[in-house]
N, C-alpha and C positions, 0 to 999 in steps of 0.2 A: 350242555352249556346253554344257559339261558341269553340269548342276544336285545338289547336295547337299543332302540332307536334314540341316538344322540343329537339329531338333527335342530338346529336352534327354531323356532317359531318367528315366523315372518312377521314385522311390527311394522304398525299403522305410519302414516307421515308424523300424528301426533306423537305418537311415542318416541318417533326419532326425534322432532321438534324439543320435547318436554326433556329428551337426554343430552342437546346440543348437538346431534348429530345429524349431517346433512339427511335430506332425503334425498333415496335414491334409489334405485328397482337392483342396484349390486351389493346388496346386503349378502355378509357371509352367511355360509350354511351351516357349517361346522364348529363350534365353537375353538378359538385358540387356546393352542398347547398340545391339543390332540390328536394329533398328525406326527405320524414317525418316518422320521428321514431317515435313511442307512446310506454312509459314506463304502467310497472304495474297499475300507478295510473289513466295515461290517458284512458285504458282498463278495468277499473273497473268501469269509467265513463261512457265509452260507450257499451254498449251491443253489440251493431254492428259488434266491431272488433273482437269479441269472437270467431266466428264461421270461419274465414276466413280461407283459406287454402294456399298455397302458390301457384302463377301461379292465383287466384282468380283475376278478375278486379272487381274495385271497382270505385264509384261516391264518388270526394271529391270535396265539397262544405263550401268556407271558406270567413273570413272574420278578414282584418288585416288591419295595419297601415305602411304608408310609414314611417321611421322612417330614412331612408336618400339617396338622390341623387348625385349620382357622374358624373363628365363631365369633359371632359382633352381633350387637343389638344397636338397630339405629329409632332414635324419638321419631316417629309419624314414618317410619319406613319399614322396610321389610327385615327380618331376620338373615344372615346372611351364614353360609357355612360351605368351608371346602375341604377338599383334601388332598394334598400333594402327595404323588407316588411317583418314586424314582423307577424307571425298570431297568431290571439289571438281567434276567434272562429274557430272552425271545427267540419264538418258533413263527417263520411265515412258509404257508404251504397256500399252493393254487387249490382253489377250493373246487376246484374238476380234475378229477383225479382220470389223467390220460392211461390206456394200457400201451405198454412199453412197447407194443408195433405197433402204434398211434404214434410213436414220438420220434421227433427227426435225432440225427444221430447227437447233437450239441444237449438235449432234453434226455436224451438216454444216458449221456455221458454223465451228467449232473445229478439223472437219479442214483445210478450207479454212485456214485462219489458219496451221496449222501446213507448211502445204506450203512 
């Protein structure tokens, strides 16, 4: 699995100035949309997420549908192009794989569960 660094690129005062955007040193990092929240029901589905912590890295392994393509051409501006994908399956695994007498019994329980 090839991983890309999605991290947005930190812009100058001007470039906030020149996009109406206040300046300010709490410019997001991540761009929006790209963040997956899992409710109650998604978390009782998976064992997985149960044990996580915060700060934890995790393996996520999914699988969705393009569901639409966008593409504009603007006079004296940039090309623009995106692509919406629904996901409809997902896998999250801690990406430090504990052995089973490393894990307290609620982490044993869950891997169990998931086998």
């Amino acid at each position: 699995m090839n991983l890309v660094d999605i991290k947005l690129p930190k812009k100058t005062k001007e470039e906030l100035k020149k996009e109406g955007m206040p300046s300010t040193d709490d410019q997001e990092q991540w761009p929006y949309g790209l963040r997956l929240d899992f409710e109650k029901e998604q978390v009782d589905k998976m064992a997985s997420l149960k044990n996580l912590n915060i700060g934890d890295k995790v393996l996520v392994q999914g699988e969705g549908s393009v569901v639409e393509v966008r593409m504009s051409e603007r006079q004296g501006g940039e090309d623009r192009h995106s692509v919406c994908i629904q996901i409809e399956k997902v896998s999250v695994e801690s990406a430090k794989k504990k052995k089973p007498e490393d894990m307290s019994m609620k982490e044993y329980k869950a891997m169990r569960m998931n086998e």
